[in-house]
N, C-alpha and C positions, 0 to 999 in steps of 0.2 A: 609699099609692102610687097608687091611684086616683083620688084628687083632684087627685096631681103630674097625669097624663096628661087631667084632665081640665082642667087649666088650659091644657095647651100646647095643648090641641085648640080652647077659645075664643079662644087669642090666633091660632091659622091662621088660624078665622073671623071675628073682628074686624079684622084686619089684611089681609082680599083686597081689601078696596076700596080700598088704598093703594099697588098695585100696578102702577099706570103713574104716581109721582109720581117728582121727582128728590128729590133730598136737597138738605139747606140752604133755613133762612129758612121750614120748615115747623112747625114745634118752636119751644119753650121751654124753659127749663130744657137748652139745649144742653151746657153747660159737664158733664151727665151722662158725656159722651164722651169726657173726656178721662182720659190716662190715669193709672189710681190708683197708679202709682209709677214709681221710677227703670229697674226690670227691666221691667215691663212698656212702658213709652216704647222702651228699647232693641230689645224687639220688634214693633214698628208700632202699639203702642198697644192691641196685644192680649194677654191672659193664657193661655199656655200649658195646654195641660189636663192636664198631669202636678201632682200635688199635693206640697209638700214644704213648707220652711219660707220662704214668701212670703205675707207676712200679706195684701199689696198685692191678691195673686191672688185671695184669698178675698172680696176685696169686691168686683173683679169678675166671679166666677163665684162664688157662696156654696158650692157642691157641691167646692169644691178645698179646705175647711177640714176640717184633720187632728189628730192626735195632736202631732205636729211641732211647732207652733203655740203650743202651749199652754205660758203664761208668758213670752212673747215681747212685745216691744216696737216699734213702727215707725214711723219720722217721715220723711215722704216731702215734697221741696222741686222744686219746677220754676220755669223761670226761662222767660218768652216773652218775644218782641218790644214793643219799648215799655215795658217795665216790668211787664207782669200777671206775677204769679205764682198759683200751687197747688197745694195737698199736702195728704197725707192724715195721720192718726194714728191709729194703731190694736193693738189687742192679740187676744188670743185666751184662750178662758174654756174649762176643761172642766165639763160639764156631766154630770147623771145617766146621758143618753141625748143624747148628741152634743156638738158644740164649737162655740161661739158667739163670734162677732168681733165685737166693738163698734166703733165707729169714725166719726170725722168728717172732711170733705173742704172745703176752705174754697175758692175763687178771691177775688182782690183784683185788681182793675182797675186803681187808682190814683186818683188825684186829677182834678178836673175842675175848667175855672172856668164858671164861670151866668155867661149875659148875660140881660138882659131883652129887651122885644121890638124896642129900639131902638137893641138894639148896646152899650149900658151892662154893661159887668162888676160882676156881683151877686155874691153867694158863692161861693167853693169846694167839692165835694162828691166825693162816693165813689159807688163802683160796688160791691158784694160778692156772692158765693150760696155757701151752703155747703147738705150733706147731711149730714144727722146720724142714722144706721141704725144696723143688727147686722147679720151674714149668720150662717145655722144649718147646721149642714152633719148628718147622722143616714145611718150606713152601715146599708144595710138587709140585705147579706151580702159576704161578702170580695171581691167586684169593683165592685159598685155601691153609690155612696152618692149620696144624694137632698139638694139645697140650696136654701134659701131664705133672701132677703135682704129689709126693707124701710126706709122712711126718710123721714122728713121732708128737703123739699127750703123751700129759703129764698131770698129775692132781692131786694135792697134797691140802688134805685136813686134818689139826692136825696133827696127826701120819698115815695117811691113803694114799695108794697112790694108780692110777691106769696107765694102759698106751693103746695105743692100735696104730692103723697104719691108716693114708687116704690117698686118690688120688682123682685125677679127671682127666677126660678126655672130652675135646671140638675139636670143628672142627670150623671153620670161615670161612665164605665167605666175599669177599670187589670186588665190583666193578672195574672195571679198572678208572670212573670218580672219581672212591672215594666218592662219594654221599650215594652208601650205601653199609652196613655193616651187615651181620647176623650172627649170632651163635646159635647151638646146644651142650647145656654142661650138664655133668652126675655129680655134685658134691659130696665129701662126702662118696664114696666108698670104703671102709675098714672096721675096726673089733677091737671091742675091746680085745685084746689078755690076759689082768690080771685086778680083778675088786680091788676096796676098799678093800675087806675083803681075797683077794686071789683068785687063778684062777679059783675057783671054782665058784667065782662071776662074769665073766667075757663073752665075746663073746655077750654082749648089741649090738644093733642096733643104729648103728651112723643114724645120719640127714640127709639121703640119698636125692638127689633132682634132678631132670631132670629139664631141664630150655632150652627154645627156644629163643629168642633175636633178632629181626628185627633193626635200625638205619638208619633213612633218613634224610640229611642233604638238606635242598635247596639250588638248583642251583645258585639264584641271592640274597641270602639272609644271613644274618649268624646265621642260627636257623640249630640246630637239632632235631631230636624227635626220641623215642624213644619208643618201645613196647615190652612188656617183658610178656610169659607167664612162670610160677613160679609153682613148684610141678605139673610137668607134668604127674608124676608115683604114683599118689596117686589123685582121683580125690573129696573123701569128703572131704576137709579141714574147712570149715563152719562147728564151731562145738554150740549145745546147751543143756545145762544136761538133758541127759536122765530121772535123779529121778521128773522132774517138769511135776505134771499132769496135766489135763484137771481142770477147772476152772468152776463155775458156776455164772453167771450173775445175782448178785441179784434183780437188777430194772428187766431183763426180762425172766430170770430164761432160758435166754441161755448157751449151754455148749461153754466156752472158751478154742479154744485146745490149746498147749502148743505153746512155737515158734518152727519151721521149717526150716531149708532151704533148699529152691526147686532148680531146674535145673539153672536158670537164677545168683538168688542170690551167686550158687557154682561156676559156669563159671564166675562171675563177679572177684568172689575172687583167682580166677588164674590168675590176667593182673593186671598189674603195668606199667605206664607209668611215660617218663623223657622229657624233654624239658630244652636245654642248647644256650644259646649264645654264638657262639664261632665267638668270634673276632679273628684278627690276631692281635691286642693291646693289653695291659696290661690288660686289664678288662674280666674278663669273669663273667656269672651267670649261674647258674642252679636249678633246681627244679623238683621232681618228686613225685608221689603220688602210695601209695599201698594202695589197698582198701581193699584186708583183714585184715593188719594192723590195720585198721581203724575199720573193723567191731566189732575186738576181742579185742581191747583195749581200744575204745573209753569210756567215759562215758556217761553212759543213756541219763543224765538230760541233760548233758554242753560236747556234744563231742568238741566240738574246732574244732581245726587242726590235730586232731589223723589221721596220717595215713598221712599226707605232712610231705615234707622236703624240704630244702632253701640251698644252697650252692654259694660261690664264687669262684674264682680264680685268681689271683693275676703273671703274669708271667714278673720279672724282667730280667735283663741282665745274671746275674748268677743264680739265681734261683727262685723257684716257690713257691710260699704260696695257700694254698688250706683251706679250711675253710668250714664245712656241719654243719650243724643245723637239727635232725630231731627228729617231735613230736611225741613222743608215744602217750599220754593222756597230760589231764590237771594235773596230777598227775608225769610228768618225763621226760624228755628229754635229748637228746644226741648233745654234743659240740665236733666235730672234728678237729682236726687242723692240717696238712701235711706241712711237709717242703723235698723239690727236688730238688739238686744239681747236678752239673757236677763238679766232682774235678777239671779236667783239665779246664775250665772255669778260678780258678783262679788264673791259672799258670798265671806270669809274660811273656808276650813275648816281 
């Protein structure tokens, strides 16, 4: 346990100097951020920090891997704009001393054509990256359990390829009522070891993220909720171009300064919140909202719903269908679709 606290204390100190950067186009191996299933997309692409039977959850927070888990099955599909798809697959292992989720994450870009340098169409090609890890999860007394994940990361682009390594480390608290649920998780920590062009291109800065996680489910009700603060080691993420100057008001020949964002609008863009139905019947719903999401990809005129997401869940006798919805812009959106088995379920007895 003093190793866990003493990793999270190098990743503060490694990480202050990243602290007036925006996000986006800083990173490699981006595609780490998306989200590892259908229930988690349904909630803004974050995993809840209550533990239960979401294999999906355990590979993004490894400290949410349970008893639950084990002998389980899960094949996670998403569908983006243009064609990229990815999803994950994965199971869950009990172990001497804790529960270990294996697991791989693919994206596929699709097809491309090569021209040469004078406009000639040369070959056809692919885009792919995938992560191939475990996450370990080891309960160290009846509220807290301590998780760790790592993983080879992959990326093949044409003839180009790079690779490098991640982990992540969380801790979890849960109540004894089981009402509520928190988490501190460090994701995304490793290195790219050989770049596109050879190793001389390599040692990029992955999608490093610190993330805190609250869950409070009511007592006499079947709602949960949930509070997420996001890029906790980086505190400008509200970004707007530097090259746009001051403006001059022609009707009153005022100076218009450029956009801003202040103290309030940056702190907004750290909390994403979820709110889930959890029945004990077949029916579940969910929904959550990021409001960075929202601020950076919405559109001016017509933002819509940029920055929500809709989710259901579906839990039959053998198995569970999961199902997330969430809007980028009026311009794109992401279809998830989960499917969660127990083999032995459909043993004959």
């Amino acid at each position: 346990m003093k190793l866990f606290y003493i990793h999270l204390l190098l990743l503060f100190g490694l990480t202050s100097t990243q602290m007036h950067a925006q996000l986006g186009g800083n990173y490699v191996f981006g595609f780490l951020n998306l989200p590892t299933g259908a229930r988690a997309a349904s909630l803004g692409g974050y995993a809840s920090p209550t533990a239960d039977k979401t294999l999906d959850f355990a590979i993004f927070n490894p400290s949410l891997a349970n008893e639950s888990m084990i002998g389980n099955y899960s094949i996670q599909q998403a569908i983006m704009p243009s064609g990229i798809t990815f999803g994950t697959v994965s199971t869950a292992i009990s172990l001497k001393k804790g529960i270990l989720v294996p697991f791989i994450r693919h994206v596929s870009y699709g097809s491309f054509q090569g021209y040469d340098a004078t406009g000639n169409a040369t070959n056809t090609f692919s885009a792919f990256d995938f992560q191939a890890g475990a996450s370990y999860a080891y309960p160290i007394n009846p509220v807290f359990t301590l998780g760790v994940n790592a993983g080879i990361i992959g990326s093949y682009l044409e003839t180009y390829s790079s690779y490098g390594f991640a982990g992540s480390f969380a801790v979890q608290y849960h109540h004894k009522n089981e009402l509520i649920h928190a988490s501190l998780l460090a994701r995304n920590v490793g290195v790219q070891f050989k770049g596109y062009t050879g190793l001389e291109d390599a040692l990029n800065p992955l999608p490093l993220e610190i993330q805190g996680s609250l869950s409070i489910k009511l007592k006499h009700a079947p709602l949960r909720f949930t509070f997420i603060a996001h890029h906790l080691n980086q505190w400008k993420i509200g970004y707007y171009d530097p090259s746009i100057l001051p403006k001059i008001d022609g009707l009153t020949g005022d100076t218009i300064q450029p956009p801003n964002v202040g103290f309030f609008e940056q702190l907004g863009r750290h909390l994403a919140v979820q709110a889930e139905l959890v029945t004990k019947g077949v029916f579940q719903l969910r929904i959550g909202f990021d409001y960075h999401r929202r601020q950076e990809l919405k559109l001016e005129q017509t933002p819509g719903l940029a920055g929500l997401s809709f989710g259901l869940g579906l839990n039959f006798r053998k198995f569970r269908l999961d199902y997330g919805f969430m809007v980028y812009s009026k311009a794109g959106m992401n279809n998830s679709i989960g499917l969660s088995t127990k083999i032995s379920d459909w043993k004959k007895h």
